[in-house]
C-alpha positions in Angstrom: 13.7 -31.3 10.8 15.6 -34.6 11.9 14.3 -36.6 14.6 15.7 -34.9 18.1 16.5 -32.1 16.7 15.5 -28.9 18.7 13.6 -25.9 16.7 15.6 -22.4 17.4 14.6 -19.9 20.1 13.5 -17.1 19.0 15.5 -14.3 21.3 19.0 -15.5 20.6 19.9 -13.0 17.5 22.1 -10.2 17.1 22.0 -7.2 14.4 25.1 -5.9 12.9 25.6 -2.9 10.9 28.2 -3.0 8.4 30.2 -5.8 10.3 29.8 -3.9 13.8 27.0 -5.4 15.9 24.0 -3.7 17.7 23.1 -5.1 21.0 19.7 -4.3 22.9 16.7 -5.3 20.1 13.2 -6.8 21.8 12.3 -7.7 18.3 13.2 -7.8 14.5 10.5 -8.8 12.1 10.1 -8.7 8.1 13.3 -11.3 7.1 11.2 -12.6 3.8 12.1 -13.1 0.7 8.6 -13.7 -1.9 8.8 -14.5 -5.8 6.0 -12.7 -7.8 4.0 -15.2 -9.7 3.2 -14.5 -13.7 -0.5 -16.3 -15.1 -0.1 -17.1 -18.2 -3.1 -17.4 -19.7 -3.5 -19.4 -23.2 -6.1 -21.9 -24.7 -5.5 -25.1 -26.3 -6.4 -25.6 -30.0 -9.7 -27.1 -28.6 -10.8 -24.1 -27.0 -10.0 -25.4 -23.2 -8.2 -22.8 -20.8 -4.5 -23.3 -19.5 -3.0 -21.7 -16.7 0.9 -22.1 -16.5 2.5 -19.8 -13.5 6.0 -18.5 -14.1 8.4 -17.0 -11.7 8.1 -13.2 -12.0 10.4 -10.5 -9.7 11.6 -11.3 -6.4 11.0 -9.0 -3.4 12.1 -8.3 0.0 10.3 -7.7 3.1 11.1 -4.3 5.2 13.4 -4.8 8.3 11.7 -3.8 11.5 14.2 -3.2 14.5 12.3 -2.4 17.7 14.6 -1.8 21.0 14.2 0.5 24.0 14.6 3.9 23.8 17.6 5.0 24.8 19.8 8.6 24.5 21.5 6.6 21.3 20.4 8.4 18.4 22.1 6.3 15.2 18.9 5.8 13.9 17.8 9.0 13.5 21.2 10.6 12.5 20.8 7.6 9.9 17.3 8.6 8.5 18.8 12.6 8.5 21.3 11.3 5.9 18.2 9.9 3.6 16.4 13.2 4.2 19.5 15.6 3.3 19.8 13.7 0.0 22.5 11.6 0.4 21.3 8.2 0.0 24.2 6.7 -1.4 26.0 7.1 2.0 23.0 5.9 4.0 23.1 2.8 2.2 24.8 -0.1 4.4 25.1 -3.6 4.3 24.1 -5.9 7.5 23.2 -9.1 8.9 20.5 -10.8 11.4 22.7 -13.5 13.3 20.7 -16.1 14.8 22.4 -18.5 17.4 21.7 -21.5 19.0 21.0 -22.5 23.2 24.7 -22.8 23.1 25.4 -19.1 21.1 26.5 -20.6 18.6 25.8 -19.0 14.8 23.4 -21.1 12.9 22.2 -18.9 10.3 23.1 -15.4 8.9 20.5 -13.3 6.6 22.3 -10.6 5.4 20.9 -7.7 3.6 22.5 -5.3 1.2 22.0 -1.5 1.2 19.7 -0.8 3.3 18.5 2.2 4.4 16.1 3.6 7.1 12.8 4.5 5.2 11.2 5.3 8.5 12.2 6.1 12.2 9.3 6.0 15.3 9.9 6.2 18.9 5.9 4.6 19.8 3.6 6.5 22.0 4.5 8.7 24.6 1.7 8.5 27.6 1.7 10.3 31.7 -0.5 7.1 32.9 1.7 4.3 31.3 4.5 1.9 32.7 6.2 0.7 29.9 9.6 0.9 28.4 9.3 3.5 25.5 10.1 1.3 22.1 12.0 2.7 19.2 11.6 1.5 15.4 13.8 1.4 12.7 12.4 -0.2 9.2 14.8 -0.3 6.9 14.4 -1.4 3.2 17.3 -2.5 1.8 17.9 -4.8 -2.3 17.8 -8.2 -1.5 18.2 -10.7 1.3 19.8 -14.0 0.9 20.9 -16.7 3.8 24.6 -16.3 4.6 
């Protein structure tokens, strides 16, 4: 980071759904990207071990989209088109849109067909005083900065 530059907050970000953003999320989590590592194992012609590590697959983290419950129910009319079979028109493109302390866009990660693999709306309890938290994860074919 260059000198006097300030680091990002972390609660200036948006979600958007095939180009039409979702407002409301307490929390995203799971923007990775990881490249597998291959050992290859050999000895030299003197008998001593050698370890050379390749690049193997690349893989993606799962999206995690938590945001208070409301009577919305996207997600869950999303995750009915997986179930039914019809996975090819669940699958959606989107983005994470951080900005900085002025809103302005800094970064994009955007992700290509995703899909919801799983839909939770937390713990229902009589004695508690907190906002009821839906979650989304969605697994999607790659994620690349935009």
């Amino acid at each position: 980071m260059p000198l006097n530059e300030d680091a990002l907050a972390g609660y200036t970000f948006k979600i958007e759904i095939e180009g039409v953003a979702i407002a409301q999320f307490k929390e995203v989590s799971g923007l990775s990207t990881e490249v597998t590592v291959i050992e290859h194992r050999a000895n030299t012609v003197a008998g001593l071990p050698i370890i050379k590590k390749l690049p193997g697959a690349t893989k993606w983290g799962d999206i995690s989209l938590k945001r208070g419950k409301t009577d919305d129910k996207a997600f869950w009319e999303w995750i009915k088109k997986v179930q039914d079979g019809d996975v090819e028109g669940a699958r959606k493109n989107g983005s994470v849109v951080l900005f900085d302390y002025s809103r302005g866009e800094v970064a994009r990660y955007n992700f290509t067909n995703g899909w919801p693999s799983k839909v939770n709306i937390g713990t229902l309890s009589a004695s508690g005083n907190d906002i009821l938290v839906e979650d989304c994860t969605i697994v999607h074919e790659g994620i690349q900065l935009g």
